[in-house]
C-alpha positions as CSV (number, residue, x, y, z in Angstrom):
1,X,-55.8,6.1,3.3
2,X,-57.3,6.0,6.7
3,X,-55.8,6.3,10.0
4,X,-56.1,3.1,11.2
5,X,-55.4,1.6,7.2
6,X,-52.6,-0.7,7.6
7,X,-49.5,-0.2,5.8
8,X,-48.4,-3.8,5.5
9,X,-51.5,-5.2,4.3
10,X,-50.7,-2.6,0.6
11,X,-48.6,-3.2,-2.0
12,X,-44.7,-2.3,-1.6
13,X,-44.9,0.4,-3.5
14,X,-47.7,2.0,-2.1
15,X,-46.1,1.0,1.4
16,X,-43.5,3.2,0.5
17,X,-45.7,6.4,-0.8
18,X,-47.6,6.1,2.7
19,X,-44.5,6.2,4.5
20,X,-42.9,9.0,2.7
21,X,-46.0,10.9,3.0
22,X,-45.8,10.2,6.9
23,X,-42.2,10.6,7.4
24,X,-42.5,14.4,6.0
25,X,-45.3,15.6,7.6
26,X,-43.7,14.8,10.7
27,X,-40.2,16.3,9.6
28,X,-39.9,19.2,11.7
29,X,-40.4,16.6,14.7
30,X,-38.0,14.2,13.6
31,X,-35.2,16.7,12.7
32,X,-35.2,17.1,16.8
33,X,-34.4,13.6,17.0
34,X,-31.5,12.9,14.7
35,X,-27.9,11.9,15.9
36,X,-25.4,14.5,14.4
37,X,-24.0,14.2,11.1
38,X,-21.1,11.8,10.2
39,X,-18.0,14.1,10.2
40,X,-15.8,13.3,7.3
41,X,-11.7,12.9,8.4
42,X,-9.9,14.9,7.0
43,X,-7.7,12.8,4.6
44,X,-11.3,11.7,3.0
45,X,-12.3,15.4,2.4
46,X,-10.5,16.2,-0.8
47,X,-13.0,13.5,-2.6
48,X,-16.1,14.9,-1.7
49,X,-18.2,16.9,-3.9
50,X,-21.7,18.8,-3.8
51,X,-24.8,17.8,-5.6
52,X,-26.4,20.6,-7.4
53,X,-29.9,19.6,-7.3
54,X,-31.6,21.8,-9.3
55,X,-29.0,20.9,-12.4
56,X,-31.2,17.6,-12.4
57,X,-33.4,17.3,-15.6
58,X,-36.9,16.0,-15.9
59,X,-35.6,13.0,-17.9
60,X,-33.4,12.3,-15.3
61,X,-36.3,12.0,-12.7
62,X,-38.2,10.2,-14.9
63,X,-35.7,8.0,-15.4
64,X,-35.1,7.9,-11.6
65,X,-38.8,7.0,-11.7
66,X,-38.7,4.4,-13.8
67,X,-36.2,2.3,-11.7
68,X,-37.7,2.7,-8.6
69,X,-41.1,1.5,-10.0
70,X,-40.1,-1.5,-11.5
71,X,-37.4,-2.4,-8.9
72,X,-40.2,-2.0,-6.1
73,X,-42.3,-4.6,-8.2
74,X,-39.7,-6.8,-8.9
75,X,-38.1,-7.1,-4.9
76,X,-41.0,-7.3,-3.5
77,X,-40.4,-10.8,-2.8
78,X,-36.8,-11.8,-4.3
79,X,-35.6,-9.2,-2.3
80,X,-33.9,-10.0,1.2
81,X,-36.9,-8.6,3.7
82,X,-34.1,-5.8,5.2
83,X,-34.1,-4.3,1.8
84,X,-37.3,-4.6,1.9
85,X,-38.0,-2.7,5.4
86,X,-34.9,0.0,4.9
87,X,-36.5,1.4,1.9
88,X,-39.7,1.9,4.2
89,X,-37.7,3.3,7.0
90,X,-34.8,5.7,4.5
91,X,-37.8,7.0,3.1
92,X,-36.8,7.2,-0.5
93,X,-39.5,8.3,-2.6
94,X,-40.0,6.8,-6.2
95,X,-41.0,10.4,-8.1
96,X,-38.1,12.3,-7.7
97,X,-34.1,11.9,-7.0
98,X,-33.4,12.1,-3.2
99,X,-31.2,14.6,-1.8
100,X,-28.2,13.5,-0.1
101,X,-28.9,15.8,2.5
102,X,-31.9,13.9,3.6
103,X,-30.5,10.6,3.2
104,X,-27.8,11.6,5.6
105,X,-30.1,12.3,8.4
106,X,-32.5,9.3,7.9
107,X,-28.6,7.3,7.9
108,X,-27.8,9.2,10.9
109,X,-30.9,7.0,12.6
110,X,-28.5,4.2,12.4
111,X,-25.8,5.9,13.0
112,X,-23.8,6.0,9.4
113,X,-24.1,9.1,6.9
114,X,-23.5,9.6,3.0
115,X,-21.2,11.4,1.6
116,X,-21.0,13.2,-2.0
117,X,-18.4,11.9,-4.1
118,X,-17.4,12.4,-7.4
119,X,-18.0,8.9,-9.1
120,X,-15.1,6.4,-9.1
121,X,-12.8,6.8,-6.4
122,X,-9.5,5.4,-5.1
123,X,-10.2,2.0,-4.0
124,X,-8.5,2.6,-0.3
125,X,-10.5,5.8,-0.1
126,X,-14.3,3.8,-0.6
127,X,-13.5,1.3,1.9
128,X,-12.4,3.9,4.1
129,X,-15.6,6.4,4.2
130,X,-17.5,3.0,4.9
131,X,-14.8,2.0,7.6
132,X,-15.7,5.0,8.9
133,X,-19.8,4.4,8.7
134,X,-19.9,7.0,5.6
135,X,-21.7,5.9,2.5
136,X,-20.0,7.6,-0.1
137,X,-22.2,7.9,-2.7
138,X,-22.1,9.4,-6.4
139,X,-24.9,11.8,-7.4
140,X,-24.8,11.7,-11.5
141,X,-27.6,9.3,-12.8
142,X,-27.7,7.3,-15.9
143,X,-29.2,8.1,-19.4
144,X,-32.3,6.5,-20.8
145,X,-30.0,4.3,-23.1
146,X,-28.4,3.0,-20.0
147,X,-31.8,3.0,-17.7
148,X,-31.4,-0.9,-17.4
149,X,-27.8,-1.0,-16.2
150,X,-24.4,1.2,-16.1
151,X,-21.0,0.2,-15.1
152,X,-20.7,4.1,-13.6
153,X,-21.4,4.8,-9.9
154,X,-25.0,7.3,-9.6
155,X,-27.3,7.6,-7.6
156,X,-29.8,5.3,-8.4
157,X,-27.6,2.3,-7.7
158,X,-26.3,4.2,-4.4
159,X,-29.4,5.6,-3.0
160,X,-31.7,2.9,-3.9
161,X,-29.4,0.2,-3.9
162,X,-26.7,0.6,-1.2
163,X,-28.6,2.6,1.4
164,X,-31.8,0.8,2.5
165,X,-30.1,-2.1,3.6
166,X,-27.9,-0.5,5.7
167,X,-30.7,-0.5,8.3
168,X,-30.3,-3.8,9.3
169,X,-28.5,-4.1,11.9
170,X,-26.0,-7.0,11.4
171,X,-25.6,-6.0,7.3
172,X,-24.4,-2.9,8.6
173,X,-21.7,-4.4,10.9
174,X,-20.3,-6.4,7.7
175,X,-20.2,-4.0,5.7
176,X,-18.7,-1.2,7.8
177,X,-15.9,-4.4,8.9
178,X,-15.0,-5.0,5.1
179,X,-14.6,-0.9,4.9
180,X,-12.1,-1.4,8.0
181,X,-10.4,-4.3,6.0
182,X,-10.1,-3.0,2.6
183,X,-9.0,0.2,3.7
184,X,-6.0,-1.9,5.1
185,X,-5.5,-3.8,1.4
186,X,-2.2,-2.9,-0.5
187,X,-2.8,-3.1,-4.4
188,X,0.3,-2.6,-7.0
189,X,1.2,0.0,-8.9
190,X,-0.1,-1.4,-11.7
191,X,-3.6,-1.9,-10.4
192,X,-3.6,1.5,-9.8
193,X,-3.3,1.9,-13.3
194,X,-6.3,-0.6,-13.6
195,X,-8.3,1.7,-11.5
196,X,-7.5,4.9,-13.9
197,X,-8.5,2.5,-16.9
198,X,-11.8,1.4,-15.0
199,X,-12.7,5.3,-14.0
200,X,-12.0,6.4,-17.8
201,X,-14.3,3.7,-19.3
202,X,-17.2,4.4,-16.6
203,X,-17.1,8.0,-17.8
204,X,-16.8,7.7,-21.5
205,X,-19.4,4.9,-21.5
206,X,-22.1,7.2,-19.3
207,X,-20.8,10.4,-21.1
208,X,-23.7,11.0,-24.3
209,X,-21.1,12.0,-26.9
210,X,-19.0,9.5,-26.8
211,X,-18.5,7.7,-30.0
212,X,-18.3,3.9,-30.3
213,X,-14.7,4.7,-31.5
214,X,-13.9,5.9,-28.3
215,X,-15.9,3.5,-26.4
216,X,-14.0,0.8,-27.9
217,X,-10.8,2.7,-27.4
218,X,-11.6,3.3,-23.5
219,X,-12.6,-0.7,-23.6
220,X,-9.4,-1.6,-25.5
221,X,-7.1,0.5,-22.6
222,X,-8.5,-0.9,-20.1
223,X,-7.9,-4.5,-21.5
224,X,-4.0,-3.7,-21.7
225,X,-4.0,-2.7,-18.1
226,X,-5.4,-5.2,-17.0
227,X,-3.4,-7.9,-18.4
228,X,-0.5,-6.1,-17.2
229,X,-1.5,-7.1,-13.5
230,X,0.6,-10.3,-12.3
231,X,-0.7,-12.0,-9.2
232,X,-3.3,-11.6,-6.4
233,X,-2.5,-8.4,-4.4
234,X,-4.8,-7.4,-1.3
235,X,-6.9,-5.0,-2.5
236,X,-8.0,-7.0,-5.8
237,X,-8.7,-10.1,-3.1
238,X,-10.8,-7.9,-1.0
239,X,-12.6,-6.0,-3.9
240,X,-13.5,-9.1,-5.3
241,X,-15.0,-10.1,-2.0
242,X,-16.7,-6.5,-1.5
243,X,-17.9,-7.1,-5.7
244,X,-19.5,-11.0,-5.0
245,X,-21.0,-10.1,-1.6
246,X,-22.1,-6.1,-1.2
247,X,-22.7,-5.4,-4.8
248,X,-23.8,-8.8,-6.3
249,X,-24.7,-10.9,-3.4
250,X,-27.4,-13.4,-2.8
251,X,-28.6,-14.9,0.5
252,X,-30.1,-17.8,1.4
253,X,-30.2,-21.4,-0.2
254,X,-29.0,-22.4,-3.6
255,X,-33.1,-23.6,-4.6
256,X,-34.4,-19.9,-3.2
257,X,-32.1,-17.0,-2.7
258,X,-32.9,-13.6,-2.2
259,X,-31.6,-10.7,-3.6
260,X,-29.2,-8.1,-0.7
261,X,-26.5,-6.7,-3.6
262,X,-26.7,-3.6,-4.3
263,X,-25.8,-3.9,-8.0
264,X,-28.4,-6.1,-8.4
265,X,-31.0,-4.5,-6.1
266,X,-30.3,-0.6,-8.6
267,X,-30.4,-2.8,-11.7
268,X,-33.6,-2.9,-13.3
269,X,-32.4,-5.7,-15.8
270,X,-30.2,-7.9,-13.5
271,X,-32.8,-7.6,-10.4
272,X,-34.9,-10.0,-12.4
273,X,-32.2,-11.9,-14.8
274,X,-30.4,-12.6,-11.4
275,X,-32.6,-15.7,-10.2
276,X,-33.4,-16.7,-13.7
277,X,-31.3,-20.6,-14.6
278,X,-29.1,-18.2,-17.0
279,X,-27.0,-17.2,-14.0
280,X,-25.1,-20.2,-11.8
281,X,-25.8,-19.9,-8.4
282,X,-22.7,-21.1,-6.4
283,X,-21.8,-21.4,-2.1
284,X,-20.4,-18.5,-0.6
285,X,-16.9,-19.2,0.3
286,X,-14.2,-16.0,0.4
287,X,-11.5,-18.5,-1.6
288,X,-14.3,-18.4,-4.4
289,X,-15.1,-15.2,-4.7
290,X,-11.3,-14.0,-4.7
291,X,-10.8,-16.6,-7.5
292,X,-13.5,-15.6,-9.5
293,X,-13.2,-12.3,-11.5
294,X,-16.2,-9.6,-12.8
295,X,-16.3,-7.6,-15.8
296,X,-18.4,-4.4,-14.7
297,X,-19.7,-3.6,-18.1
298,X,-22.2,-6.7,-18.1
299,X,-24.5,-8.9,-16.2
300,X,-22.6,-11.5,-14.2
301,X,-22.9,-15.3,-15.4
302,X,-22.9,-16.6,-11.4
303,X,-23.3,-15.2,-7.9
304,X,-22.6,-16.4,-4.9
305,X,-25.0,-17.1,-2.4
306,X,-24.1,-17.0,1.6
307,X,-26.8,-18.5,4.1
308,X,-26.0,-14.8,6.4
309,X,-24.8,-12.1,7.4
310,X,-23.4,-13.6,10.6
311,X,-21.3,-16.2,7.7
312,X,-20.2,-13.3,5.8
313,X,-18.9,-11.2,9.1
314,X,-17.0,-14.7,10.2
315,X,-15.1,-15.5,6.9
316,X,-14.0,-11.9,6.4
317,X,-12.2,-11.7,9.5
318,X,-10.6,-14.7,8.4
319,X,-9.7,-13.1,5.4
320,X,-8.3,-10.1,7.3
321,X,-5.8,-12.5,9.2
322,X,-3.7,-13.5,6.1
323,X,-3.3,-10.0,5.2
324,X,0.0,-7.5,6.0
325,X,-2.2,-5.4,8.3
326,X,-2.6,-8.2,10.7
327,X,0.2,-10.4,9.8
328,X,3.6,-8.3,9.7
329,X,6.9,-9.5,8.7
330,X,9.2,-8.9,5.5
331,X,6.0,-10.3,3.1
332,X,4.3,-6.7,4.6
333,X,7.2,-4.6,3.5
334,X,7.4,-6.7,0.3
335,X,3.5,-5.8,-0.4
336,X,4.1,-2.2,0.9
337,X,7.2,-1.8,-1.8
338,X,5.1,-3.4,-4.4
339,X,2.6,-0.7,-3.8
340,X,4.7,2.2,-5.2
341,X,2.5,4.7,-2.9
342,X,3.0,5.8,0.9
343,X,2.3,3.5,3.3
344,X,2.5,2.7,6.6
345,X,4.8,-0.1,8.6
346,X,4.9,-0.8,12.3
347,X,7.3,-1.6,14.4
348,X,7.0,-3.8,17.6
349,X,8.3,-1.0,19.8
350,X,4.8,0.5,18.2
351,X,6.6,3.3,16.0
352,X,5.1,4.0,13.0
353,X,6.6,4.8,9.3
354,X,4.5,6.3,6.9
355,X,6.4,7.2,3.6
356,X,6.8,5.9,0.2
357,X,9.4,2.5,0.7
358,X,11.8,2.1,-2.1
359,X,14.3,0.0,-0.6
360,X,14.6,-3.3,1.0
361,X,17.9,-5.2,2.6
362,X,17.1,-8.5,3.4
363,X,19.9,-11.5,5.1
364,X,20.9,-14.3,3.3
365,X,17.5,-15.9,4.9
366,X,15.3,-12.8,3.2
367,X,14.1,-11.2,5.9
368,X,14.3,-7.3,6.4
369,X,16.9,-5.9,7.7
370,X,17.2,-2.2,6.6
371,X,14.1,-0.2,5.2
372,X,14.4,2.7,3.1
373,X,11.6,5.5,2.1
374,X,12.0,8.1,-0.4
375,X,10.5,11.7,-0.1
376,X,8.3,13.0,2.7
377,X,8.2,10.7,5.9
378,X,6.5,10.9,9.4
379,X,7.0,8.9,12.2
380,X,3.7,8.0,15.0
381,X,2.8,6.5,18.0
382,X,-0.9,5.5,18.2
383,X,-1.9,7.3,15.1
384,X,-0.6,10.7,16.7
385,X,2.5,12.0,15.2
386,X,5.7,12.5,16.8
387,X,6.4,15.9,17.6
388,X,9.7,17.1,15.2
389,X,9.4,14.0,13.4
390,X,6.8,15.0,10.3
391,X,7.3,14.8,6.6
392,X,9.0,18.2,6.8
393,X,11.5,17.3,9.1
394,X,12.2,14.0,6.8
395,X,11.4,15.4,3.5
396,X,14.0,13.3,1.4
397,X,13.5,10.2,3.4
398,X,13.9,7.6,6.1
399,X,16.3,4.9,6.5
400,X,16.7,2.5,9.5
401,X,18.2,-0.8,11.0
402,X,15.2,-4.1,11.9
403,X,16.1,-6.7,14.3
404,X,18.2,-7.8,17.3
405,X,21.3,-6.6,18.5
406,X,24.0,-8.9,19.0
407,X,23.5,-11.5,21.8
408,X,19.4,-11.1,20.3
409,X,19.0,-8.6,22.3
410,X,15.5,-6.4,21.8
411,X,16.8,-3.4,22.4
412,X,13.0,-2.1,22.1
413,X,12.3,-3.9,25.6
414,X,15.6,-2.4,27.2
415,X,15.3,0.0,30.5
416,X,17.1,2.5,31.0
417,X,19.5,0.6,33.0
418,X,19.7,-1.6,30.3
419,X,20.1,0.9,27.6
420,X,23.0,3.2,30.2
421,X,24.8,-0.8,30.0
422,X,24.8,-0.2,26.1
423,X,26.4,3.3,26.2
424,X,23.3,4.4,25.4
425,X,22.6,7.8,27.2
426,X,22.2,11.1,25.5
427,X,25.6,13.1,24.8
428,X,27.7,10.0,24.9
429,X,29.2,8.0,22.2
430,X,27.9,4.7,21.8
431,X,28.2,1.9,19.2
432,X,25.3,-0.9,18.2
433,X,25.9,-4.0,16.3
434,X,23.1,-5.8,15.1
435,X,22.9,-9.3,14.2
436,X,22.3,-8.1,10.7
437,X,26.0,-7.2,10.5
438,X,24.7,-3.4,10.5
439,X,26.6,-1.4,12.8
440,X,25.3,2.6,14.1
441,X,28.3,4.6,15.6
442,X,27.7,8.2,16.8
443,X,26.7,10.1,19.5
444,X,23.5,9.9,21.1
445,X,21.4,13.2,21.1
446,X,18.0,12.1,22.6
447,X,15.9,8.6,23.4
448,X,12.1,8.6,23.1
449,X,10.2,6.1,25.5
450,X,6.9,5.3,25.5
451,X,4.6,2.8,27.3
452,X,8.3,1.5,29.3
453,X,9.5,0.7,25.4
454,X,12.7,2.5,23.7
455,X,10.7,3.5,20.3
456,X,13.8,6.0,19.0
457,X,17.0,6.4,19.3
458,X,19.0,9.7,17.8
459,X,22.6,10.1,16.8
460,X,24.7,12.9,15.6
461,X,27.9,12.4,13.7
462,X,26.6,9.2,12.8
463,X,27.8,6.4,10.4
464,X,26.0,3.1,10.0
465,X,27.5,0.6,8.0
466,X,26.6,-3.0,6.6
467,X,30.0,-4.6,6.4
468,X,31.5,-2.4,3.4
469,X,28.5,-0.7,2.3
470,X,27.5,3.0,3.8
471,X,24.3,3.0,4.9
472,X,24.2,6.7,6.4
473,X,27.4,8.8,7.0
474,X,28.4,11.5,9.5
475,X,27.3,14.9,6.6
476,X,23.7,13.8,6.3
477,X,22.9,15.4,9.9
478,X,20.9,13.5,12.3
479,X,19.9,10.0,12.2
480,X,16.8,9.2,13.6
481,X,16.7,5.6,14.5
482,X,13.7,3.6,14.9
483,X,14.0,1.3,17.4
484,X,12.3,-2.3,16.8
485,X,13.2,-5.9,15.8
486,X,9.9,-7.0,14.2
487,X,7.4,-5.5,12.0
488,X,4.6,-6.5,13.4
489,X,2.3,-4.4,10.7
490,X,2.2,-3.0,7.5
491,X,-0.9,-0.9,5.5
492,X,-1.5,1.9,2.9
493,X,-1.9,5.3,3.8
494,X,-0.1,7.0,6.6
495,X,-0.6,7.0,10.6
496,X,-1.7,10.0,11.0
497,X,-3.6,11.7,8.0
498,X,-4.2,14.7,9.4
499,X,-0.5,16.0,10.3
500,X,0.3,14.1,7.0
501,X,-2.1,15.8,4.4
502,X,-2.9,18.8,6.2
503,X,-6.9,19.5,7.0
504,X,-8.3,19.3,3.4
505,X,-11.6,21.2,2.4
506,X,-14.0,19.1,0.9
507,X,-14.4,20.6,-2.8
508,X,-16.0,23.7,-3.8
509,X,-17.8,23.8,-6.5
510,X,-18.9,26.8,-7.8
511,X,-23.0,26.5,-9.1
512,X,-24.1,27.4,-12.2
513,X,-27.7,28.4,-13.4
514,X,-29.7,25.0,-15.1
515,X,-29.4,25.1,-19.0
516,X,-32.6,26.0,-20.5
517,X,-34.7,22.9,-20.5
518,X,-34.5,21.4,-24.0
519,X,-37.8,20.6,-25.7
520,X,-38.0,17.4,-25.0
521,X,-37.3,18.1,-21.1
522,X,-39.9,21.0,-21.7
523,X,-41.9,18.0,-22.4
524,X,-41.1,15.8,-19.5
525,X,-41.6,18.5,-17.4
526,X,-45.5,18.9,-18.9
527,X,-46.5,15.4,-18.2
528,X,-44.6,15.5,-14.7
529,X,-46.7,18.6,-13.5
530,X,-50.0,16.9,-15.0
531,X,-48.9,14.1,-12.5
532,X,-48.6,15.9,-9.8
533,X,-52.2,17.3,-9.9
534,X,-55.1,16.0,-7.6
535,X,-57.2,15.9,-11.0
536,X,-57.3,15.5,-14.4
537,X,-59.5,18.5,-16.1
538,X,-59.5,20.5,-19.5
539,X,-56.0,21.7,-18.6
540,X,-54.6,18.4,-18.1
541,X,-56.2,17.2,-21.2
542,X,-55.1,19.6,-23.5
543,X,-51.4,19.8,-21.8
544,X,-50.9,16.1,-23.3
545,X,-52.2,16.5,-26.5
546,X,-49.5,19.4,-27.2
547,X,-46.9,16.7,-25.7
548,X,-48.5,13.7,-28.1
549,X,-48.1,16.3,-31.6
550,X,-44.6,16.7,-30.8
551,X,-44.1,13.2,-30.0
552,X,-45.0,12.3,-33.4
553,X,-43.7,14.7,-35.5
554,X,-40.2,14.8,-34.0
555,X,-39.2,12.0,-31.5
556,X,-40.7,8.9,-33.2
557,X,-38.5,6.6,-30.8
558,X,-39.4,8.4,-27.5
559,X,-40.5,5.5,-25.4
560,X,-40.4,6.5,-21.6
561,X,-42.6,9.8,-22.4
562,X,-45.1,7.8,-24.2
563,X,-45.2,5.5,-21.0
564,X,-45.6,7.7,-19.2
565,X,-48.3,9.5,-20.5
566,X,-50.1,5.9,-21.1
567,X,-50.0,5.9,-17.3
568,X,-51.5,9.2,-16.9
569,X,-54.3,8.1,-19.3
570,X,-54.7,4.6,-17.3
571,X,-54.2,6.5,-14.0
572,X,-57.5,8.7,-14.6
573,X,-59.5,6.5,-16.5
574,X,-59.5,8.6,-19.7
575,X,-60.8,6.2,-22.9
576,X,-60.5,8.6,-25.7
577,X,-58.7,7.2,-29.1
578,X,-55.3,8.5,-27.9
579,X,-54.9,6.3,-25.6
580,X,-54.8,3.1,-27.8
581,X,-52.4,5.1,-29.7
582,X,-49.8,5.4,-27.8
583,X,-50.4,2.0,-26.9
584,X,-50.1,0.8,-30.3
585,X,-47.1,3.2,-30.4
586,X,-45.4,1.3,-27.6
587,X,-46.1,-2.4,-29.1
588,X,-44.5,-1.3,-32.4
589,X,-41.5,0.4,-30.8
590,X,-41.2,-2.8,-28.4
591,X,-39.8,-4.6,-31.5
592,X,-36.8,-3.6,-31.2
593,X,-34.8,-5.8,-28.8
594,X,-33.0,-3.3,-26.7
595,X,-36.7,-1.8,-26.1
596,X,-38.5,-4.7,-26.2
597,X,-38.2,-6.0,-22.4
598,X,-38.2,-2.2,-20.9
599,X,-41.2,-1.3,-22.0
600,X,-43.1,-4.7,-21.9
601,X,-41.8,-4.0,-17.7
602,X,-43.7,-0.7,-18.1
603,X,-46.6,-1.6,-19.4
604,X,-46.9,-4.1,-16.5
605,X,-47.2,-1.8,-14.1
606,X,-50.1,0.5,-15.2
607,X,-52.8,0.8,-13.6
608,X,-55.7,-1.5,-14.8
């Protein structure tokens, strides 16, 4: 291609050769340009992995290949036109596997970065790398069986279906907002169990020698679990949402969408069977995506299609204000008991709690009125903890009054004047009755203030009583009292991760040497070197026959070598008796149904 050629007036695909081409010869240039690196926080760190690149086979590029040719074809035009222009500007190439290295400083441009990860993760924990403009993304890749579709996280549905579009402007924003929300999403303990079930099936079904025993078995589990689940908790509404907008989404109008999911864009089968009549396109609405459920091991039967980004940015913070994050009250601390993990409730003095809740006293009227946590607790201001108030300090737990004081009195918004008129002063004994009933007697070792609020409130020789019942008594030590008479928020996780968990180093793994290239990869790799030659000559030639007498004496059901050697023949011109061959080779493996459509695709695509 010329100089002055223009790349929009080429084919998609070859736009995207030209511009990879382009982009690395001017790499040493651009590197001098690039925003720093995402760094990862610390509480995110323990899920990240490495990819060992050189541990990638060349059936794995090939397959990697494969995709990227026929989803290039395919979006050209179904394809929303950001997609379209990311791929051009991430520069992902369509012969080999990117690195994630590279991807994070083409991201950077934008300012988001990727992030290794090993496959399935925590719910909380993927919305939070994206909360935090991370793209976490999963570096195995799929088998040939699975080349059309796979339930497991790689790279493929990542790198070429997640990243691109995350150079639009605008899709960026939404998706980095829904990170922000359904990092704030309390599930149940039971989902959690879902999510074990989920991550177990994605790995047996992607995993070569599992049987269909224990396919059916993983398949079978995950069944139980899931009917096990009562009710819509927060992070299954908001994973819905994330599932029918950022991983199967379509944009547009009902008569003519256009493909921006990424599940759909990394799919070579469901790219196309997407805008066929099989699947019911219905409005975008957040109510109808969070009462419509997915099965991840199959094509959906209906999408939802939004008319833009700016709609999908609008209804999700709508979303976000029914949810315990934003709204508060006893239904947060309900959702943050139900959750069975450590979690995080404010109060409107601004203290923060982050432990596990186990207990709840509510009024004859059910609202809160003494929380309970069991096992290590912090306390926070602003995210920042308090100093001598970490999990150490309250390892077994953290108990303390909510509401008014008598004569509804916010003892929160009292001065110190106000505070001195309620015997509260440090080294006196005081007394506070709630309208609860709850009474704290003891004496008053120190009173944290911040921002001209009362946030704390210690006592030593302390009781605190709820009519007969003992709440805390005098030979439990100290009781720290948290000072507030409305929560005003409640979310999973803790305030501040950092003091909580500790700095966490992101996973070593140690590498190992690649295993000996089997003899089909051997093979692979032959035809994949021929490729990458300027010409074909004697060597070439003769390279390919050596492939083609194996072929046929051992691996009579090898499709996507014979492909691709049909391309190199197509590629070069060669008309020899071979040729039609493997053609005829393809046609009668194409009769069987799984096959049938995948290579038909291929054959599309060669070069006349």
């Amino acid at each position: 291609m010329s100089q002055d050629e223009d790349p929009n007036s080429i084919s998609l695909l070859g736009r995207i050769h030209y511009h990879f081409e382009k982009t690395e010869g001017m790499r040493l240039n651009m590197n001098q340009l690039l925003k720093p690196t995402k760094q990862i926080p610390v509480h995110l760190r323990q899920f990240v992995s490495e990819q060992h690149y050189e541990q990638y086979t060349p059936i794995d590029h090939a397959v990697w290949r494969y995709v990227m040719r026929q989803n290039l074809h395919a979006l050209n035009e179904s394809a929303h036109p950001a997609y379209v222009e990311g791929l051009l500007a991430s520069g992902i190439d369509t012969e080999s596997i990117p690195r994630v290295s590279e991807m994070n400083d083409r991201l950077s441009k934008v300012g988001w970065g990727a992030a290794i990860v090993d496959g399935l993760i925590p719910g909380v924990a993927f919305f939070d790398f994206q909360a935090h403009g991370i793209l976490p993304i999963a570096v195995d890749i799929r088998k040939v069986e699975n080349i059309e579709y796979t339930p497991a996280p790689d790279v493929i549905h990542e790198a070429a279906g997640h990243a691109p579009i995350l150079f639009d402007d605008k899709y960026a924003s939404f998706v980095k907002r829904i990170g922000e929300i359904g990092a704030k999403a309390f599930a149940t303990k039971a989902e959690h169990e879902v999510f074990e079930a989920v991550r177990h099936l994605s790995i047996v079904m992607e995993d070569r020698h599992s049987t269909p025993q224990q396919i059916e078995e993983a398949k079978q589990l995950l069944s139980e679990k899931r009917n096990a689940v009562t009710g819509m908790s927060e992070a299954e509404a908001i994973s819905r949402v994330f599932w029918w907008t950022v991983e199967y989404g379509l944009i547009g109008t009902l008569e003519k969408p256009q493909i921006y999911g990424a599940g759909l864009l990394s799919s070579v089968g469901e790219s196309k069977h997407c805008l066929s009549e099989n699947v019911v396109k219905l409005p975008f609405s957040v109510k109808s995506c969070i009462e419509t459920s997915y099965d991840v091991t199959t094509m959906q039967p209906q999408l939802f299609v939004c008319e833009s980004f700016d709609q999908l940015i609008g209804a999700i913070e709508e979303f976000a204000n029914t949810m315990a994050f934003r709204k508060g009250g006893t239904e947060s601390l309900d959702q943050a008991l139900q959750s069975g993990s450590a979690s995080t409730f404010v109060l409107n003095s601004g203290l923060q709690i982050s432990g596990t809740l186990n207990e709840i006293i509510k009024d004859s009227n059910g609202e809160a009125i003494y929380v309970r946590t069991q096992g290590p607790t912090a306390l926070a201001i602003h995210d920042q903890e308090l100093p001598r108030h970490s999990k150490s300090v309250h390892c077994d737990g953290f108990g303390t009054p909510i509401g008014l004081l008598v004569g509804d009195l916010s003892l929160e918004e009292c001065n110190e004047e106000q505070l001195l008129a309620l015997g509260i002063e440090e080294g006196r004994q005081a007394t506070l009755t709630f309208k609860s009933g709850i009474q704290v007697t003891g004496m008053v070792t120190t009173i944290i203030r911040k921002e001209n609020k009362t946030i704390l409130i210690s006592f030593e020789s302390c009781k605190v009583m709820l009519e007969d019942r003992l709440l805390f008594e005098e030979q439990w030590g100290t009781f720290d009292m948290a000072v507030g008479s409305v929560v005003t928020s409640a979310f999973p996780g803790v305030a501040d991760a950092e003091a909580f968990f500790g700095v966490e180093k992101p996973k070593k793994q140690v590498p190992t040497d690649p295993e000996p290239l089997t003899e089909l990869e051997s093979m692979y790799q032959t035809i994949r070197e021929v490729r990458q030659k300027d010409r074909w000559d004697e060597k070439s030639f003769s390279g390919v026959q050596n492939v083609l007498r194996v072929l046929r004496n051992c691996y009579p059901h090898e499709w996507l070598l014979r492909l691709e050697i049909l391309e190199l023949f197509c590629t070069h011109g060669v008309e020899i008796p071979e040729k039609e061959q493997v053609l005829q080779e393809l046609h009668h493996l194409s009769k069987r149904e799984d096959l049938q459509r995948l290579i038909e695709n291929g054959i599309a695509l060669l070069p006349v």
